[in-house]
N, C-alpha and C positions, 0 to 999 in steps of 0.2 A: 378572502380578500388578500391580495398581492399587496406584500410590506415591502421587499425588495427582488429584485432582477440584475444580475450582474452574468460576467461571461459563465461560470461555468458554478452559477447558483443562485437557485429564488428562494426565496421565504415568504410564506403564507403566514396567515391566522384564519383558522375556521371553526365551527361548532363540528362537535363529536359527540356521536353517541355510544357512551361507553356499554361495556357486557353488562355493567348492574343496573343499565336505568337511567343514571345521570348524563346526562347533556353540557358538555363543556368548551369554552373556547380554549383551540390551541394551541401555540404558534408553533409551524412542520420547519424544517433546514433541509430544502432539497437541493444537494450536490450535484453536483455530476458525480457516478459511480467511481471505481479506480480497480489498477490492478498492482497486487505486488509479488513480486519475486524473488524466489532462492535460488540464484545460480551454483551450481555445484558441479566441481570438477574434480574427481576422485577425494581425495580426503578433503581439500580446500574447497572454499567459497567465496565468493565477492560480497563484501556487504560496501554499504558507500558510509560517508561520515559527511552529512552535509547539514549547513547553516541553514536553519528555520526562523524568519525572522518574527513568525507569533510566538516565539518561546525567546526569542533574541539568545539565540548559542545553536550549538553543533551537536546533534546527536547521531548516531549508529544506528543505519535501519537500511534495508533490503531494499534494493531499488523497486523504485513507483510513482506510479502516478493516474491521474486522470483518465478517462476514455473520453475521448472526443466523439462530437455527435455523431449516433449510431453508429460508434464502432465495434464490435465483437470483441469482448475481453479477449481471446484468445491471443488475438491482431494486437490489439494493447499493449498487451506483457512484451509483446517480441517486438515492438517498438521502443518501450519503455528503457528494454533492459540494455539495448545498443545505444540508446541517447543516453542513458545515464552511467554506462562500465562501462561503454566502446566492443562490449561483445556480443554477438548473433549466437545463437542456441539450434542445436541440431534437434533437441526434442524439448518439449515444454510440456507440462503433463498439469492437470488442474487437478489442484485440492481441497475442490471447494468455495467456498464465503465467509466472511464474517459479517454482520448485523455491528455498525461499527458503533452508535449510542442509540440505540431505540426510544429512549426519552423526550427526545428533540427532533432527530433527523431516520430519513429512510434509506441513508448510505450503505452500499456493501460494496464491500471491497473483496473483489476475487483474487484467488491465492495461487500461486503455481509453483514448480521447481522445474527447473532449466538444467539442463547436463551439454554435455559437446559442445562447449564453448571453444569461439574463435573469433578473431581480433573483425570488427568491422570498421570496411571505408565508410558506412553510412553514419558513423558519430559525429554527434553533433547536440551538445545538450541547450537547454534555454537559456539564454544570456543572461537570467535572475536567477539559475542555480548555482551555487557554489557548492562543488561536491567535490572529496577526493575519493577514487577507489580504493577499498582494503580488501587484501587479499590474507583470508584469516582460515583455521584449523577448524574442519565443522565441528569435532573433540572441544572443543573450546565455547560455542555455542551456548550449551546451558549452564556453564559457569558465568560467562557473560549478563547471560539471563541473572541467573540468581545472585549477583554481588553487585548490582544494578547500572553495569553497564549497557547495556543493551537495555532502553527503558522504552522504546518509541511500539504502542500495544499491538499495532496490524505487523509488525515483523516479531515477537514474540507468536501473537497465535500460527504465522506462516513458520516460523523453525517448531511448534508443538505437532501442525499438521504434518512437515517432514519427517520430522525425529522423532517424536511423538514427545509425550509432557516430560521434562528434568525433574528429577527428584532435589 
């Protein structure tokens, strides 16, 4: 049974049958999927620092977003990363997915790293973003991580997929 429908997400409630037997209702949160990005340009990287208003403040997290209907994550990223830095990417290489709460929802968000950056006419982000670009030391990265500036979870697992895990 359909609880809600809105642009770019429904929620259900339906019976499941689980591996052991039991039969349970459950309510699913189907997103629209997203893509996020590590632009990297020799030692530096862009991450954005932008106002989230379900948390009400500003946190540090790799640009992303949404894929619009039936679009190719691929397509996605390389739109994402120009609306939200102002830069076009000469290769984008995918790193995968993350399973972003299994509990509740069947979101995944695909991961990519962007290198050959360069400035684009095509910017233009969405009038309810409020983002500034930071242009930061990828060296810098997993301290970020671990002293909890960088808290926002799909742009940690994307610098682990890059860099691999910080100690």
């Amino acid at each position: 049974m359909e609880i809600f429908r809105g642009r770019r997400l429904w929620i259900e409630q339906r019976p499941v049958q689980l591996p052991n037997g039991l039969r349970r209702d459950k309510v699913i949160v189907h997103p629209s999927n997203a893509v996020v990005i590590l632009p990297v340009e020799g030692e530096r990287c862009k991450l954005i620092r932008q106002y989230r208003y379900a948390i009400d403040g500003y946190i540090i997290e790799a640009p992303a977003g949404a894929l619009e209907m039936d679009e190719d994550p691929l397509a996605a990223a390389a739109r994402e990363l120009i609306e939200e830095t102002g830069f076009a990417a000469r290769t984008i290489e995918s790193r995968g997915y993350i399973i972003t709460t299994p509990g509740y929802t069947d979101e995944r968000i695909y991961l990519y790293e962007a290198h050959g950056l360069t400035p684009s006419e095509e910017y233009g982000r969405d009038e309810d973003e409020v983002i500034e670009v930071l242009d930061l030391a990828v060296r810098d990265l997993p301290r970020m991580i671990q002293d909890g500036t960088i808290t926002d979870a799909k742009t940690i697992c994307l610098i682990c997929r890059c860099l691999g895990v910080p100690r």
